[in-house]
TITORVO-405487 format. One record per residue (C-alpha): residue number from 1; x negated, y, z. Coordinates in pm, 1 decimal. Each point is the difference from the previous one (the first is absolute). Example, Ala and Ser with C-alpha at 12.3 -4.5 7.8 and 13.67 -1.06 7.14 Angstrom:
<atoms>
<atom><seq>1</seq><px>-1230.0</px><py>-450.0</py><pz>780.0</pz></atom>
<atom><seq>2</seq><px>-137.0</px><py>344.0</py><pz>-66.0</pz></atom>
</atoms>
This chain:
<atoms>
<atom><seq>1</seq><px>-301.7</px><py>2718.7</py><pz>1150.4</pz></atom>
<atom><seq>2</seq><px>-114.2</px><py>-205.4</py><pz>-294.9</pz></atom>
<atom><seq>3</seq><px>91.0</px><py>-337.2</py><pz>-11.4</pz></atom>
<atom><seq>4</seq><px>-275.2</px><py>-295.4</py><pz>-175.6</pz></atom>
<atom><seq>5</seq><px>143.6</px><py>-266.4</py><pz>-191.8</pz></atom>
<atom><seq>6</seq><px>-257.6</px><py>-278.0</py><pz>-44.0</pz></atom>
<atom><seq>7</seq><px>-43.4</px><py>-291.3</py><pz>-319.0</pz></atom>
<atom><seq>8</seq><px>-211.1</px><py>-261.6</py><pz>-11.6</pz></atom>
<atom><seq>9</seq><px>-130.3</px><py>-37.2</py><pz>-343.2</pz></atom>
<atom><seq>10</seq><px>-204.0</px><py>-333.9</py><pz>-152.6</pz></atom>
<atom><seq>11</seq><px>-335.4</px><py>28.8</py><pz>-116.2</pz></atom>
<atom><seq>12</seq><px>-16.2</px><py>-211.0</py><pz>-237.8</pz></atom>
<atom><seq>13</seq><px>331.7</px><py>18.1</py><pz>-260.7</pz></atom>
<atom><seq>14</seq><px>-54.5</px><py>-5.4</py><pz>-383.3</pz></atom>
<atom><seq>15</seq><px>19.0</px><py>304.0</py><pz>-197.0</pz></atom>
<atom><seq>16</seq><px>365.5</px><py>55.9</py><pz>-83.2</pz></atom>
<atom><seq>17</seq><px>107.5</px><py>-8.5</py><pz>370.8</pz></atom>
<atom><seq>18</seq><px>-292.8</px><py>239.0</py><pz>54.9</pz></atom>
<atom><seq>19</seq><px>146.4</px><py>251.8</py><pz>-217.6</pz></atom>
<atom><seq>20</seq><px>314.6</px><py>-51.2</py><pz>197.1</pz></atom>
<atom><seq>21</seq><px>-155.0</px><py>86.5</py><pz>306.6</pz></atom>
<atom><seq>22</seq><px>-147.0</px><py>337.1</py><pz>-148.0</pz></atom>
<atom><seq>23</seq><px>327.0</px><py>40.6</py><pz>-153.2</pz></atom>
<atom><seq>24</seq><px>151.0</px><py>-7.6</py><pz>356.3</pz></atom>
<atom><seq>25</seq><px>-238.0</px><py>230.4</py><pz>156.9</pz></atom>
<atom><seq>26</seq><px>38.1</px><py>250.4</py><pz>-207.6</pz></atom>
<atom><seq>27</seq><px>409.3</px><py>-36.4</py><pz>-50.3</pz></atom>
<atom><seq>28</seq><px>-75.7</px><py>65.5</py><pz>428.8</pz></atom>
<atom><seq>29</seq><px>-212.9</px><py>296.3</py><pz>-88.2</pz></atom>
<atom><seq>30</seq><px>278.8</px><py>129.4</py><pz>-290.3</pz></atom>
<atom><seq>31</seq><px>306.0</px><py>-81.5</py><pz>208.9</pz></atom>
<atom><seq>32</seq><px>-133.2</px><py>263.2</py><pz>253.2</pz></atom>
<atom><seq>33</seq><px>-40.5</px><py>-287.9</py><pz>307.8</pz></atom>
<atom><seq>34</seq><px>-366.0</px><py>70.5</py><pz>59.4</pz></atom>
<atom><seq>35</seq><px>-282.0</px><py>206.7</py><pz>-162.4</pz></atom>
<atom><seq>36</seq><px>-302.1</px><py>-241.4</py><pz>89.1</pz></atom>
<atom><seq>37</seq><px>70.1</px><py>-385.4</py><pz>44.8</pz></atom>
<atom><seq>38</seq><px>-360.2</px><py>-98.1</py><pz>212.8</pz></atom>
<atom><seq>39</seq><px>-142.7</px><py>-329.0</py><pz>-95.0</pz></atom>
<atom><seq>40</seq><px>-242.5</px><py>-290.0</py><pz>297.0</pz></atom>
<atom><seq>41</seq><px>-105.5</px><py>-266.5</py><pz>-25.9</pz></atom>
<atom><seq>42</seq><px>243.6</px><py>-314.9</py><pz>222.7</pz></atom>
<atom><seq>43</seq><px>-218.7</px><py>-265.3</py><pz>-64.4</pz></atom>
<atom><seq>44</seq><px>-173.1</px><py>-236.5</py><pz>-300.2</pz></atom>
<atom><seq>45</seq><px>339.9</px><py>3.4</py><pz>-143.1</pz></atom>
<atom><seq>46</seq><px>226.6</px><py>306.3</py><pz>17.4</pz></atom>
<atom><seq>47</seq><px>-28.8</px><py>373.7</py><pz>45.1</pz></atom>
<atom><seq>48</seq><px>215.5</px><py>251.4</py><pz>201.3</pz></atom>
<atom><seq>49</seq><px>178.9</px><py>269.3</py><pz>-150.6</pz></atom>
<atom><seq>50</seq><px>154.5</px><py>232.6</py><pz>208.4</pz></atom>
<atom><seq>51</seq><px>153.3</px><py>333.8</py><pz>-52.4</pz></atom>
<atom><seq>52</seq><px>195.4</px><py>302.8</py><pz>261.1</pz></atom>
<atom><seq>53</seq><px>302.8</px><py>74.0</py><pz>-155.4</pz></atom>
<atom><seq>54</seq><px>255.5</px><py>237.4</py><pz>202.4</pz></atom>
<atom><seq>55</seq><px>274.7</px><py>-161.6</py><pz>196.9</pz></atom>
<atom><seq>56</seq><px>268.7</px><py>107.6</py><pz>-222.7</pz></atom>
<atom><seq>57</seq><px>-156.7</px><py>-216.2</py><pz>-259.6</pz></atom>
<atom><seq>58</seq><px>-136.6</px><py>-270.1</py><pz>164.9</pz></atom>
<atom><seq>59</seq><px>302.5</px><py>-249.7</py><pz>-92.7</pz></atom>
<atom><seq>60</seq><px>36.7</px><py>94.7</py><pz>-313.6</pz></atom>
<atom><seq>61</seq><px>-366.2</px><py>-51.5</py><pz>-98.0</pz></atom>
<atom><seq>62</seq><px>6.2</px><py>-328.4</py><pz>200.5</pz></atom>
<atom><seq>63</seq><px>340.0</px><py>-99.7</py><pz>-193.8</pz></atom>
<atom><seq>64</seq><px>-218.2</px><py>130.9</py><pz>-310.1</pz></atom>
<atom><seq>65</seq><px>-289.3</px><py>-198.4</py><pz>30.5</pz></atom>
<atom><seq>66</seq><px>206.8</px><py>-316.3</py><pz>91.8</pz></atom>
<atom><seq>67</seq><px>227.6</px><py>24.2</py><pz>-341.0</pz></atom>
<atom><seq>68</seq><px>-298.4</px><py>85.7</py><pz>-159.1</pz></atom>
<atom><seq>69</seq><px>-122.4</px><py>-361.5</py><pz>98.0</pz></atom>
<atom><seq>70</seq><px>257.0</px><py>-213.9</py><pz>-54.7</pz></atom>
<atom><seq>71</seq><px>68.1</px><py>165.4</py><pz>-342.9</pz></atom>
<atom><seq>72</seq><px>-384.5</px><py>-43.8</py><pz>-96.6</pz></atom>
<atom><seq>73</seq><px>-18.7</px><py>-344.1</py><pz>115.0</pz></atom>
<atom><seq>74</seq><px>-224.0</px><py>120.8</py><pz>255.9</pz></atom>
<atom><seq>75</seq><px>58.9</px><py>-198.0</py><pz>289.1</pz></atom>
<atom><seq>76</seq><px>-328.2</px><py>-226.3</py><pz>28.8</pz></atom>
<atom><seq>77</seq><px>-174.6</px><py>323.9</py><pz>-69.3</pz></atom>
<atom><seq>78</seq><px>121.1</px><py>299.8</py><pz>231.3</pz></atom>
<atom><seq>79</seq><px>118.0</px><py>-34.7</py><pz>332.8</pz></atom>
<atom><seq>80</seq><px>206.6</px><py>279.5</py><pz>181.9</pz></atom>
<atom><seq>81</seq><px>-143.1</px><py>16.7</py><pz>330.4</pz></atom>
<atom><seq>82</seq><px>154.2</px><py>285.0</py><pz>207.9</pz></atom>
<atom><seq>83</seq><px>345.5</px><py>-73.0</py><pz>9.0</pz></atom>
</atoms>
């Protein structure tokens, strides 16, 4: 059974931590964790991303997505909700 892995993303971030969120979903995409990452609406100021990924790679996307953060200076951006 599919495990989903859920980020909250900011609405409003200026363009070059934009392209670091794209740059994220897709390294998601390429790395093989998901095929589809599905996008809603939270509220006025962030969205929900979430994405089934298969148990055996549900740590290692979470671990993923949390390096990818810190290393992108993504913190007030991209929050890691499912762990």
């Amino acid at each position: 059974m599919d495990k989903t892995i859920k980020i909250r993303v900011k609405k409003e971030i200026d363009n070059s931590n934009e392209l670091k969120v794209l740059k994220l979903k897709g390294c998601l995409i390429t790395k093989g964790y998901t095929e589809i990452i599905h996008i809603a609406d939270e509220n006025e100021d962030f969205y929900y991303n979430s994405f089934s990924s298969s148990p055996a790679h549900k740590k290692e996307a979470e671990d993923f997505i949390l390096d990818y953060i810190s290393i992108h200076n993504l913190t007030d951006t991209i929050t890691l909700l499912s762990i």
